[in-house]
C-alpha positions in Angstrom: 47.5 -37.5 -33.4 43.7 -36.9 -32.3 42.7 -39.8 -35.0 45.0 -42.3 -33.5 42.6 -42.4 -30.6 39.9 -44.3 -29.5 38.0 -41.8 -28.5 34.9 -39.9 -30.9 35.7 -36.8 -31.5 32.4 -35.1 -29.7 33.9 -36.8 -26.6 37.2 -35.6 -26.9 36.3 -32.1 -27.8 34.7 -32.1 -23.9 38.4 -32.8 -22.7 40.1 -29.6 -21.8 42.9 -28.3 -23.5 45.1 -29.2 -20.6 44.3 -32.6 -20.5 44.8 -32.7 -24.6 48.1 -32.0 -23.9 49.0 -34.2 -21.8 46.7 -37.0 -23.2 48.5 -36.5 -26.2 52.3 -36.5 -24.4 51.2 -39.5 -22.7 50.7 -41.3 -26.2 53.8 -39.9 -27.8 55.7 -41.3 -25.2 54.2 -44.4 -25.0 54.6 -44.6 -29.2 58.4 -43.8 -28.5 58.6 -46.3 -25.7 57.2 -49.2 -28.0 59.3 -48.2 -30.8 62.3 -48.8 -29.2 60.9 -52.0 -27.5 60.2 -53.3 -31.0 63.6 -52.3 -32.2 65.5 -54.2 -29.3 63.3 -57.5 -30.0 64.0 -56.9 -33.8 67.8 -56.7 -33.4 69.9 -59.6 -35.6 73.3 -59.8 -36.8 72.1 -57.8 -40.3 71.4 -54.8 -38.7 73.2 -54.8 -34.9 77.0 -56.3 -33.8 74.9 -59.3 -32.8 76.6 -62.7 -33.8 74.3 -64.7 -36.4 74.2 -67.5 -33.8 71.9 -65.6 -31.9 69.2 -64.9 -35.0 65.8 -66.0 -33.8 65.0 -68.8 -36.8 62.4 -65.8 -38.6 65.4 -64.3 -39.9 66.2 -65.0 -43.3 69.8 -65.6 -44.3 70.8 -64.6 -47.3 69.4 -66.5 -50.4 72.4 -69.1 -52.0 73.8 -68.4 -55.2 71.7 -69.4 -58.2 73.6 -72.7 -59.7 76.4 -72.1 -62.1 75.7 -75.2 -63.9 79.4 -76.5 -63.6 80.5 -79.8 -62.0 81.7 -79.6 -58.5 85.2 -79.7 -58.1 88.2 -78.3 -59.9 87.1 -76.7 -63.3 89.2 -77.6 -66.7 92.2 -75.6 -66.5 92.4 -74.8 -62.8 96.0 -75.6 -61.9 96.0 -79.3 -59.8 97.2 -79.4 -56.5 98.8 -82.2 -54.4 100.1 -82.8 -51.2 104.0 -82.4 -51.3 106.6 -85.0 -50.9 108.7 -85.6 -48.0 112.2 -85.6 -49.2 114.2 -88.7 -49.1 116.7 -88.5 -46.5 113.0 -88.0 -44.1 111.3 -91.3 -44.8 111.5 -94.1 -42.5 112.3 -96.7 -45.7 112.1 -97.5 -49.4 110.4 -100.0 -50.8 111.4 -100.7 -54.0 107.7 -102.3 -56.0 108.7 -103.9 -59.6 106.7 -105.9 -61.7 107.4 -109.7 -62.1 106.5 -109.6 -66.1 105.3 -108.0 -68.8 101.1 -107.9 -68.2 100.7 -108.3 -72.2 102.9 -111.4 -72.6 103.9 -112.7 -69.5 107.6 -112.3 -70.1 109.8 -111.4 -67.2 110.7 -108.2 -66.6 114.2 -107.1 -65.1 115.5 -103.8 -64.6 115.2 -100.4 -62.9 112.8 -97.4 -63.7 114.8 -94.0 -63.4 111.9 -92.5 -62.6 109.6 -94.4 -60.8 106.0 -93.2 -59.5 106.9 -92.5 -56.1 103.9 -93.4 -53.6 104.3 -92.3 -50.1 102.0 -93.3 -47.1 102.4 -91.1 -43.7 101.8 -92.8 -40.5 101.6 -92.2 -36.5 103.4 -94.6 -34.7 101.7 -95.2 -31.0 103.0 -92.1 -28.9 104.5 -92.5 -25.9 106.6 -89.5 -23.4 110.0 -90.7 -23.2 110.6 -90.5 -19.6 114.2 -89.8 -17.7 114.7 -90.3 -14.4 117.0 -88.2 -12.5 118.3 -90.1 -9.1 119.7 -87.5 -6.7 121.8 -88.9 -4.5 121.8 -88.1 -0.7 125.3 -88.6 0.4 126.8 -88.1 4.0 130.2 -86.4 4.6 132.5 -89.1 6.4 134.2 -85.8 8.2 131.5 -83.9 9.7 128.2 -86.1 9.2 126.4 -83.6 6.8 124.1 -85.4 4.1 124.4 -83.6 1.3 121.8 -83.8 -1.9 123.1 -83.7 -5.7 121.5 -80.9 -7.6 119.5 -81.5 -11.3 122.0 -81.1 -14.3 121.3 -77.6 -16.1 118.4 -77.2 -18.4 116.5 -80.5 -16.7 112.9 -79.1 -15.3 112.2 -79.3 -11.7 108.6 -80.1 -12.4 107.2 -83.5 -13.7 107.3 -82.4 -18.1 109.3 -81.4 -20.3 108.9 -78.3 -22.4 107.7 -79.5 -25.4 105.0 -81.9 -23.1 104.2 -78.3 -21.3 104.0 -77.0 -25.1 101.7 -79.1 -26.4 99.3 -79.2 -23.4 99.3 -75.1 -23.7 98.6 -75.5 -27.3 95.2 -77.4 -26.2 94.2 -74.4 -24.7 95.2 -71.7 -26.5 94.7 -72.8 -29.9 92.2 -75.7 -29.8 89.9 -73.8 -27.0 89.7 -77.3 -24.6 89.2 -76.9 -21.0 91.8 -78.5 -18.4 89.5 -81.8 -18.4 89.5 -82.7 -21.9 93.1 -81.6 -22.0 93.5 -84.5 -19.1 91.7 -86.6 -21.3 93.6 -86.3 -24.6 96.8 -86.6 -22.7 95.5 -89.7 -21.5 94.1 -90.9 -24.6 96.7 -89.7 -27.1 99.7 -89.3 -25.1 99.4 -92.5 -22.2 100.0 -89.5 -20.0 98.3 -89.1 -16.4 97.8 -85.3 -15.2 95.9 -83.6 -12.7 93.5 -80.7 -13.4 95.1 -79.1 -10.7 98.7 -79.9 -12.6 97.0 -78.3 -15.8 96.6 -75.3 -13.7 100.1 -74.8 -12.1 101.7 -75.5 -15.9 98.9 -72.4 -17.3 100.2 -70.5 -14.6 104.1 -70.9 -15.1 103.3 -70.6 -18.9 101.8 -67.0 -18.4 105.2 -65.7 -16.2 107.5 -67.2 -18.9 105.6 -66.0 -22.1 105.0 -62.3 -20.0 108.5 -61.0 -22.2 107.6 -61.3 -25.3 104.1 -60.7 -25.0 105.1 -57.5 -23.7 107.4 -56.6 -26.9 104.8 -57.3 -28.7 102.6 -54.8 -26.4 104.9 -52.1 -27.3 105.1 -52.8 -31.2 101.6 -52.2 -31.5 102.0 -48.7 -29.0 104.6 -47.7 -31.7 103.1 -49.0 -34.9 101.8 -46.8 -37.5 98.4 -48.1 -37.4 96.1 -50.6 -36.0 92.8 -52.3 -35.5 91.5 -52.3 -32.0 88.2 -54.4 -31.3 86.9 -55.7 -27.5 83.9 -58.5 -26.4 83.0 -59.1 -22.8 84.6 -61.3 -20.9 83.9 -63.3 -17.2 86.8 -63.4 -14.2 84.9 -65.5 -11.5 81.5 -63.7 -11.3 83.1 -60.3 -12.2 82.4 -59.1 -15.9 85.3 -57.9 -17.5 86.4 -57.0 -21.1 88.7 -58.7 -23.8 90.4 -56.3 -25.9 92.2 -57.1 -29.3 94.7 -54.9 -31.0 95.8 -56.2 -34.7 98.6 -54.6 -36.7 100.1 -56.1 -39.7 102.6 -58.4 -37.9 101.4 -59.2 -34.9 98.0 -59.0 -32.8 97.7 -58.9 -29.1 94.7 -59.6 -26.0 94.6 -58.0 -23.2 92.0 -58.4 -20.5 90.6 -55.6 -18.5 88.3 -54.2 -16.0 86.7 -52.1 -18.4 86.2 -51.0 -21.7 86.8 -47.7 -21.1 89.4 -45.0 -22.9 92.4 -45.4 -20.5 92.2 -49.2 -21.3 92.5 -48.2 -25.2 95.2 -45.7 -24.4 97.3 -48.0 -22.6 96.7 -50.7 -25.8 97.4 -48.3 -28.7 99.8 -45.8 -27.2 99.9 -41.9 -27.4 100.7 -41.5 -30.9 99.2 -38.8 -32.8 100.2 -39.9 -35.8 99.1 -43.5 -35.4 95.8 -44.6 -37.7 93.5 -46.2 -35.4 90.7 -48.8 -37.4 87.9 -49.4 -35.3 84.0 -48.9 -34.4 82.2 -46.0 -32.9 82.6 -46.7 -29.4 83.5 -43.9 -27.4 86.2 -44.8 -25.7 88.2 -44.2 -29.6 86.7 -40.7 -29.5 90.1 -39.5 -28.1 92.0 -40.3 -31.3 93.2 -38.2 -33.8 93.5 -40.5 -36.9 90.4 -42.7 -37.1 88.8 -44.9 -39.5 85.4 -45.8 -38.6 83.8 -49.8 -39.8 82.1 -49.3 -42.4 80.9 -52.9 -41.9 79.4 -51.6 -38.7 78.3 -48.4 -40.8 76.4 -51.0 -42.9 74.3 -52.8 -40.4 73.6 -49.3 -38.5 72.0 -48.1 -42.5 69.7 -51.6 -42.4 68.6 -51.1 -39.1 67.4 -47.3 -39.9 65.6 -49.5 -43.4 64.0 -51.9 -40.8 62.5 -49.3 -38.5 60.6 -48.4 -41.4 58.9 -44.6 -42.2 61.2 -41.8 -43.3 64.3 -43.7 -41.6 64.1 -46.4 -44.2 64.0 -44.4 -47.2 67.6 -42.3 -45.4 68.9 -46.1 -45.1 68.2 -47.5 -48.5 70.1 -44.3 -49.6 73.2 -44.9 -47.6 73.3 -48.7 -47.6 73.1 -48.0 -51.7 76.1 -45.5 -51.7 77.8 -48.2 -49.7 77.3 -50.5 -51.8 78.9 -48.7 -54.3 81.6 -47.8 -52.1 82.7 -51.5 -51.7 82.5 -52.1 -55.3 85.2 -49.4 -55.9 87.3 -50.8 -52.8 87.5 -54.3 -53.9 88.6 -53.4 -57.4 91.4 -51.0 -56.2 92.6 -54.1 -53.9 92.5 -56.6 -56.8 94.6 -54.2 -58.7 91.6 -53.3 -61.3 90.9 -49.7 -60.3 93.6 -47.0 -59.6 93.5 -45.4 -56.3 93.1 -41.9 -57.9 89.7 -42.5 -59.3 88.8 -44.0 -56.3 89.5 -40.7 -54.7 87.9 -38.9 -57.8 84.5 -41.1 -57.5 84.4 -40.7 -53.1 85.1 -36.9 -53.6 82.2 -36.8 -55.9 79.8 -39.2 -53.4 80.7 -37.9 -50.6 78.8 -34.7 -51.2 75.5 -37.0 -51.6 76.4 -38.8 -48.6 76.5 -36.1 -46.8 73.4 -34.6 -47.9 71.3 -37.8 -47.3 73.1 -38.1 -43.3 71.7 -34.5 -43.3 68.3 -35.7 -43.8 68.5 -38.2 -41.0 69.9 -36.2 -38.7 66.6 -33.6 -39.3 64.5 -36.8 -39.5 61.6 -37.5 -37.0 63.0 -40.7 -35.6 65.6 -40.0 -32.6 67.5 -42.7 -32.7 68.2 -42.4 -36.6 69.0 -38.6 -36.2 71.0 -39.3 -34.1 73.1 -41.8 -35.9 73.1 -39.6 -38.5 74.7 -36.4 -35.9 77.1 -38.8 -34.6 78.4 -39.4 -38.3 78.5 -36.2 -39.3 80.5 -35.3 -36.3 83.2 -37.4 -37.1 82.8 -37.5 -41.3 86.4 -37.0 -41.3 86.9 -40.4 -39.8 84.4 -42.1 -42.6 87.6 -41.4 -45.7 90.3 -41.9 -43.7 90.9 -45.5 -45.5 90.6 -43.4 -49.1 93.4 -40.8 -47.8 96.2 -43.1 -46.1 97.9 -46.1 -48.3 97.7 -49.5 -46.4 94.4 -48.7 -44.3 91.4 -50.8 -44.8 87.7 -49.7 -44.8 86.6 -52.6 -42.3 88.0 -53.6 -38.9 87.6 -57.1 -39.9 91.2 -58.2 -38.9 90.3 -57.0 -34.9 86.6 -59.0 -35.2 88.3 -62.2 -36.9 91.1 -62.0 -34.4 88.4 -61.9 -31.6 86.2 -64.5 -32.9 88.7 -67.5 -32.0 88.2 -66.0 -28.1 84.7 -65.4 -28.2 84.3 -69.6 -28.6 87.0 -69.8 -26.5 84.7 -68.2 -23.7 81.3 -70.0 -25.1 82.9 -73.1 -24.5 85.1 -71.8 -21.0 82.8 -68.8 -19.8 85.7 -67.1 -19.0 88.2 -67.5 -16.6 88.1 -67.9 -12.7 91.1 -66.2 -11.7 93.5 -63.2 -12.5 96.1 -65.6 -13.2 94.1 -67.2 -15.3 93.2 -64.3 -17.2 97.2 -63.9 -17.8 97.1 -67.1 -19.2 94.2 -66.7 -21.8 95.8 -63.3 -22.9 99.3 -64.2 -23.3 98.5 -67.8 -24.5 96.0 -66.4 -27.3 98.5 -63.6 -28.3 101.5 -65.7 -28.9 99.2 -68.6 -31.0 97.5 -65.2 -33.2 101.1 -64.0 -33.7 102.2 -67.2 -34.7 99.8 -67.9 -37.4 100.1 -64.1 -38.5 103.7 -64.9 -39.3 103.6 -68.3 -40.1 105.6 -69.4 -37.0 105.0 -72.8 -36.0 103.4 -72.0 -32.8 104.7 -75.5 -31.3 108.2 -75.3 -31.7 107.7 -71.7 -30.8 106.5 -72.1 -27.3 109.1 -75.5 -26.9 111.5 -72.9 -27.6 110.3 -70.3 -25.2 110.1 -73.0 -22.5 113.3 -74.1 -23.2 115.2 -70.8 -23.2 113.6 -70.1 -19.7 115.3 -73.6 -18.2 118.7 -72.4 -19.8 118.4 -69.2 -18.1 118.1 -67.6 -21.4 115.7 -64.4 -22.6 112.6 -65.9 -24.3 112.6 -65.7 -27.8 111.1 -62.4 -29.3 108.0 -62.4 -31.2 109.3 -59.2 -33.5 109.1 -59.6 -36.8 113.4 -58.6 -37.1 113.9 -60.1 -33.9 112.6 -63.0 -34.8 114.3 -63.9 -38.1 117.5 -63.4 -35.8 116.8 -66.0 -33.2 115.4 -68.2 -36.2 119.0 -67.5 -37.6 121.1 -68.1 -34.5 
């Protein structure tokens, strides 16, 4: 320590002992102090959760691939692909194209071609709404004098649009991320329609109440499901910060906003059941569960930061981040069907003895905060091979951060929401449009549907997987 001063050594031999010590505490805890300062300004998306859009412009990305040498494009024998064909009885007309004559001789042709290339263009026509007017007649009694008002015929809105208009505008929001004043632009500009931001408001807010049924089904599969992936980003309500939670199972993958992102928000997402797998990061609000499969995506950028802080850490790192490597290697051949699950168990029963040895290291290490990454991993080892134990459970929680990613732009682009209701909306809106597409649902005629069923007095359609196939059926 003494020769990382500035100070000769005749004077510091004059110091007494006390002040030494606490000379030399003084400089340990300023060395500590910059450490950590270095490793917060150091922090990218390769060794922190940080998103790569927030890399400074010194960090290198990864270098491209070195050429193949092939063309670009489809490669000779790669099976050609083309748009499919509407069916007859869906086009608009049939022009029948035949040759005059013969483009040899000039002789004239006559004839039909029982099988003739069949060349179909697809075109918009200007869209318009098609508007009905209701009149309501005010009619007065000839006995007693009392006016009385017709009422709307069943299943006619008492608002301004229609359900599929209402559909489409929620779609804007929920699945293409547009704030209420583009939204009253492209209704304008696509549709000839004139709205209101304050209109785009009321319909969000009637669109969260009628979609609150089976977004809560679907709230209750994932409580009962045998495992899932569970992932949360901040979020803004006003000026209030506030957290957007994401819960993905294999059919269908739900947002909920909260106050907090604390463990009785998780327990109220995921439910009370022991048995239930639970894929997720480190956070401690999941340190309550049972059945746990840590990220080992997140594992890997915790290994390069421990490399990047440099001294004795990096050396533990390199040795991790290498048995992860091979870790991965073994993973992706069982999922394309190449490797047997069995000797991926036989190869992680051998590493996981190394693994453990080098976490060891760490945690007995001179730098704190490896050691204790290191202590937290060993704690919970059990929760590192859960994904090698259970069929169907992946190593990553990549499903709950590509789930999450489409409302992180949605709140670069919206910052949030300004209201509770709001908030409803963005949950139940971005639930219903990830369900959708996790089922191949057309999330259109999905939410026309759901509209309609509410003007017919009617439950909303469910979401289920078996449920669903039923009210596709009926």
């Amino acid at each position: 320590m003494t020769d990382r001063l500035p100070l000769p050594q005749e004077l510091w031999d004059t110091i007494p002992a006390d002040a030494q010590a606490a000379v030399l505490a003084l400089v340990r805890s300023l060395e500590q102090r910059i450490a950590t300062l270095e490793e917060r300004v150091n922090k990218n998306s390769t060794n922190s959760s940080k998103p790569p859009s927030s890399d400074p412009p010194s960090v290198k990305r990864r270098p491209p691939d070195p050429p193949s040498g092939k063309r670009r494009g489809g490669q000779p024998g790669h099976p050609r692909k083309v748009r499919e064909l509407v069916p007859p009885d869906q086009l608009r007309q049939v022009i029948e194209c035949k040759p005059p004559d013969c483009r040899k001789c000039g002789h004239e042709l006559h004839g039909d071609d029982p099988e003739p290339l069949r060349h179909q263009v697809a075109e918009v026509p200007p869209v318009r709404p098609v508007v009905d007017e209701y009149r309501l007649h005010r009619l007065v009694c000839p006995a007693c004098g009392i006016s009385t008002c017709a009422d709307l015929p069943p299943g006619v809105p008492k608002g301004a649009f229609g359900p599929r208009l209402r559909a489409i505008l929620s779609l804007l929001a929920g699945s293409f991320r547009l704030g209420k004043r583009p939204i009253r632009q492209l209704a304008s500009d696509l549709l000839g329609l004139t709205i209101s931001i304050g209109m785009i408001a009321r319909l969000e807010r009637q669109a969260a109440a009628e979609l609150e049924a089976p977004v809560e089904e679907l709230r209750e599969h994932v409580r009962a499901a045998d495992s899932a992936h569970i992932d949360e980003t901040s979020w803004w309500q006003g000026r209030a910060r506030v957290w957007l939670w994401t819960a993905v199972t294999a059919m269908a993958t739900v947002f909920t906003i909260a106050p907090s992102r604390g463990a009785e928000v998780a327990r109220g997402i995921l439910g009370a059941a022991a048995a239930k797998v639970v894929i997720s990061d480190r956070l401690k609000s999941y340190n309550w569960i049972r059945r746990r499969q840590f990220c080992w995506a997140h594992l890997r950028r915790d290994f390069q930061a421990m490399i990047d802080r440099g001294g004795e850490s990096a050396e533990v790192g390199r040795r991790l981040l290498g048995h992860s490597d091979r870790l991965f290697e073994w993973w992706y051949k069982v999922r394309d069907g190449t490797m047997a699950r069995d000797t991926l168990r036989s190869h992680v029963a051998t590493m996981r003895f190394l693994f453990r040895d080098d976490l060891r290291a760490g945690a007995n290490g001179g730098c704190a905060k490896t050691a204790g990454t290191c202590r937290e991993l060993l704690a919970g080892e059990t929760h590192l091979w859960t994904f090698v134990r259970v069929e169907g459970i992946e190593p990553t929680n990549n499903e709950a951060e590509r789930s999450l990613r489409h409302a992180v732009l949605y709140r670069l682009t919206s910052r949030g929401t300004d209201s509770e209701s709001g908030s409803r909306f963005v949950e139940r809106i971005l639930t219903v449009v990830a369900t959708c597409r996790r089922q191949n649902i057309n999330v259109l005629d999905y939410l026309t549907r759901c509209y309609q069923a509410h003007l017919d007095g009617r439950p909303a359609p469910s979401l289920l997987p078996a449920a669903s196939a039923a009210d596709q059926a009926a």
